[in-house]
Structure formats: structure tokens, C-alpha cells
N, C-alpha and C positions, 0 to 999 in steps of 0.2 A: 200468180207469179211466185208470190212465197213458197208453196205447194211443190210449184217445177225447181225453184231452187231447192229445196231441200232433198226433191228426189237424184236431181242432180249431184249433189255431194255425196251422197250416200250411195249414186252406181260409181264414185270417183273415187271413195272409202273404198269400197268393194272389188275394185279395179287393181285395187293398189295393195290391199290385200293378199287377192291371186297372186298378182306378181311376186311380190315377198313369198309366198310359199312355194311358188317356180321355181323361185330363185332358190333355194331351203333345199327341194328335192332334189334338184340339180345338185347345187355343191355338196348333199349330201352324198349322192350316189357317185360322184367322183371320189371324194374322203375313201368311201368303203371299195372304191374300188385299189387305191390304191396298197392298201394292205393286203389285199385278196393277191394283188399282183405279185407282190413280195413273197408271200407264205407260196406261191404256187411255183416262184423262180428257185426259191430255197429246195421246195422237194424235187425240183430238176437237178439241182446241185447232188442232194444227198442221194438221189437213185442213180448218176452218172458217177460220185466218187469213186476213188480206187482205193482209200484206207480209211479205216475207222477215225482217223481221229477229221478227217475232212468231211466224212460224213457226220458226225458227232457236231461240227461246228454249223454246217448249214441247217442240223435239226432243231440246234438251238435257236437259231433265227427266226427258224418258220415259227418257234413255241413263242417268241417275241411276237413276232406280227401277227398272232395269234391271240394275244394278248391286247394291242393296240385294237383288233377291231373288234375283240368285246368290249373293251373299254368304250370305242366310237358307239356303240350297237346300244351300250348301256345309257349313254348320254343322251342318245338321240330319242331313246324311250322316255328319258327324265322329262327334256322337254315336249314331249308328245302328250306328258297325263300332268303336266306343271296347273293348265288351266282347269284343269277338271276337281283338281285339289282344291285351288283357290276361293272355293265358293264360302267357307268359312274360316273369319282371320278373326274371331273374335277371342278364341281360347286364350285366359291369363296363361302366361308361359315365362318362366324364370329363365332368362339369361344365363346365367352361368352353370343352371343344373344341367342345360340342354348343353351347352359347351362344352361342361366336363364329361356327360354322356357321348358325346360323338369323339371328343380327344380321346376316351378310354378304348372307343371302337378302332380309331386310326391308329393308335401309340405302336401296333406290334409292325406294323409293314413300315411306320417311320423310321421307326429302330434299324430294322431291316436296311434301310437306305444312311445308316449312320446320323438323323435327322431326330433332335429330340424335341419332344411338344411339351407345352406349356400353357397353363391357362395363370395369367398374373393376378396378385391378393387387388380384391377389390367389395365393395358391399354388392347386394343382388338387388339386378334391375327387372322390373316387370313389364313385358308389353303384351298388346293383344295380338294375339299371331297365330299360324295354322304349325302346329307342332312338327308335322310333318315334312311340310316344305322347308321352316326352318332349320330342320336335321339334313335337309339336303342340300340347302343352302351353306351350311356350315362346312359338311362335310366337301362339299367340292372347294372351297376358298381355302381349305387347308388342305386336301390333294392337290391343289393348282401351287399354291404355298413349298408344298415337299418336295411338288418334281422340279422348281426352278431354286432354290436353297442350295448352299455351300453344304458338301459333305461335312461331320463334326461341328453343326450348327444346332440352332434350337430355331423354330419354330413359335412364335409364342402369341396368343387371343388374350385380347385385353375387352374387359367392359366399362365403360364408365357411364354416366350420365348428369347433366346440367343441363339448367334451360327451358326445360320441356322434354330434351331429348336423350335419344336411348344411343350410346355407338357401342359398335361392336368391331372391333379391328382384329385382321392376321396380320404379321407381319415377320419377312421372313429376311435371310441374310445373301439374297441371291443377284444375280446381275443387273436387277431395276428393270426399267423400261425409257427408253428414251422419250424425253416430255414432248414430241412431237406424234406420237404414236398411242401415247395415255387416249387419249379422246376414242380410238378405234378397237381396244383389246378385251369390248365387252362385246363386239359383232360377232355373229355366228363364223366359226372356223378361222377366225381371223387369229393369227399367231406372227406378234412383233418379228421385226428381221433379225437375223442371226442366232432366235431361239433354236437350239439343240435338242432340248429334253421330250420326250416324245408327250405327246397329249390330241388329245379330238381338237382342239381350240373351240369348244363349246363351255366349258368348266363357267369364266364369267358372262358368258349370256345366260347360261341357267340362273345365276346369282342375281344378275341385271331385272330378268325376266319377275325372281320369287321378290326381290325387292321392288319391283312396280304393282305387285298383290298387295301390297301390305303397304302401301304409299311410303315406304320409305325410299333414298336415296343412295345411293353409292358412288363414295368418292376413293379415287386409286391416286392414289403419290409415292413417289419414293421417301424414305426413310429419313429422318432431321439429320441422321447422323451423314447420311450420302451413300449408306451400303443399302441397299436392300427393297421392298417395297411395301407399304400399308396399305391393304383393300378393308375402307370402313363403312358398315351400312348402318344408318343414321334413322333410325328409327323414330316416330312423333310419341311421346307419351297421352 
């Protein structure tokens, strides 16, 4: 009987699995269809205009929705090779050199959006981690950070540690998340109501995902002051 029960959880694990990746390629191949839709109605526009500047504005578009599903295409690779990375978390990795390595990568498109980054003065923390996923873990909490951010803001990563423990915070000056909705906004595609700013809504489930490698946690709250929001992942030393 022990035998049949454990074979039974494990075709129930395995069940439940599938489903989740049904579910995954479904809502993916809708996501990607919806930008393909776009970019294809835009060059209907621009081969049917009658002056340049009408066609100049539908070509822009399409170079938008052109943009959103590489952006989708990108993500959805990230998390395709997340688990394949994950086989080693041991590497000592300094917190803040990896931080101001990915800030220095992001700083010129932030700029670009009026958006300035910041990593705040603090001593340097060490944890065991895969360098790699870390940089890409980073890197999306602060592109997710810069598309939802007030124009002429900052952007700013703080590290600290006590306790045992390592945090690592973004935290940005944008329209929050309703605390009924925090609990949901690390699901795949899932993107709060009334968000505007274009994104895959993958950005915190890859972060969700790289912080369940690494047995750290991830806590999302808005900001003490009431603007903005902190996404910190809490590392064990």
C-alpha cells in the first residue's frame, strides 16, 4: 500500500504538472498572438494610407508591437532555460558588484524613459548564488521597476543584511499595486488592473521562479512612504 500511495502522488504531481504547462503554452500562444495582431493591423493601415505622415504613424506602431513581442519572445526563453541554469547556486557572489553591474547595463534606456537608477551607499553582502540568474533576476525587477515609475523619478536598489539574512530591494516611484492583487502579480502573464505600461507580465514570475532556486523568498509591498512599490528578495546567508 505505501508503494501504490506514492505511486499515486507522483502520477498526481505529474498530472498537475502537464496541466500547468497547458496552461503556460496556451496563455503563451495567445500573449504572442496578440502583438502579431497589432503589428499586422498597423501594416494594413500604413499600405492603405493616403499621406505620409498617416503612414509614418501606423509604421511606428507596428515598430512598437514589434518591440513588445520580442520583448514576450525574450522572456519566454528566459524562463524556458531558468531551470537548466539552476543546477549550480553555490558561486560566492557579491551583492552589490552584481547590482551595479546590471544598473550600469540598464542606466542608458532608463535615462532614455526620463528614469534615473541608483544603487544606495551600503557595505557588501555575500551569498551563494548562480551569477547568472542573479543578473537576470536583477535585471527584470528593475525593467519591471522603470516601465511602471513616474517620468523624472529615480529608480533605486538597496542591499542590506541582518539576522542571517541577505535583502535586496527595487523600489520605484509608480502607481503601487492594490494590496488585494500583491498575492497574484508574480503568476505568469498576470498584470494588475488598470496597468497601462506595456510588459509580457512574465518579468516577476521569472524573479519568483530564480528566487525558488536559490531558496530565497520574495516579498512585494508598496512603499512606507505610500508612493511607489518594493520588490525584496530575502536571501538565507
Amino acid at each position: 500500500m505505501p508503494l501504490i500511495e506514492r505511486l499515486n502522488r507522483l502520477f498526481t504531481r505529474l498530472e498537475a504538472s502537464m496541466q500547468k504547462e497547458r496552461r503556460f503554452t496556451a496563455d503563451a500562444a495567445h500573449e504572442l498572438r496578440t502583438p502579431v495582431a497589432a503589428i499586422k493591423a498597423q501594416a494594413q493601415v500604413a499600405r492603405a494610407a493616403c499621406g505620409e505622415a498617416e503612414r509614418n504613424h501606423a509604421l511606428d506602431n507596428a515598430i512598437l508591437g514589434c518591440d513588445r513581442a520580442a520583448h514576450l519572445i525574450e522572456q519566454l526563453l528566459t524562463l524556458a532555460r531558468i531551470d537548466t541554469l539552476g543546477n549550480d547556486v553555490t558561486e560566492a557572489c557579491q551583492l552589490r558588484v552584481i547590482a551595479a553591474e546590471v544598473i550600469a547595463a540598464i542606466a542608458p534606456a532608463a535615462l532614455s524613459q526620463h528614469v534615473r537608477l541608483e544603487l544606495t551607499e551600503g557595505a557588501e553582502v555575500e551569498v551563494r548564488c548562480n551569477p547568472v540568474l542573479l543578473r537576470i533576476l536583477l535585471r527584470n525587477l528593475i525593467d519591471n521597476a522603470v516601465r511602471h515609475t513616474q517620468p523624472e523619478t529615480s529608480v533605486w536598489v538597496s542591499i542590506t543584511h541582518q539576522q542571517g539574512l541577505a535583502c535586496l530591494s527595487v523600489n520605484d516611484n509608480g502607481p503601487g499595486i492594490p494590496e488585494a492583487e500583491l498575492a497574484r502579480v508574480s503568476e505568469r502573464f498576470y498584470r494588475p488592473i488598470g496597468t497601462s505600461a506595456s510588459g509580457s507580465g512574465l518579468g516577476l514570475s521569472i524573479v519568483n521562479r530564480i528566487a525558488e532556486i536559490h531558496g530565497a523568498s520574495l516579498r512585494i509591498a508598496p512603499q512606507i512612504s505610500g508612493a511607489g512599490l518594493s520588490v525584496t528578495v530575502v536571501f538565507k546567508l
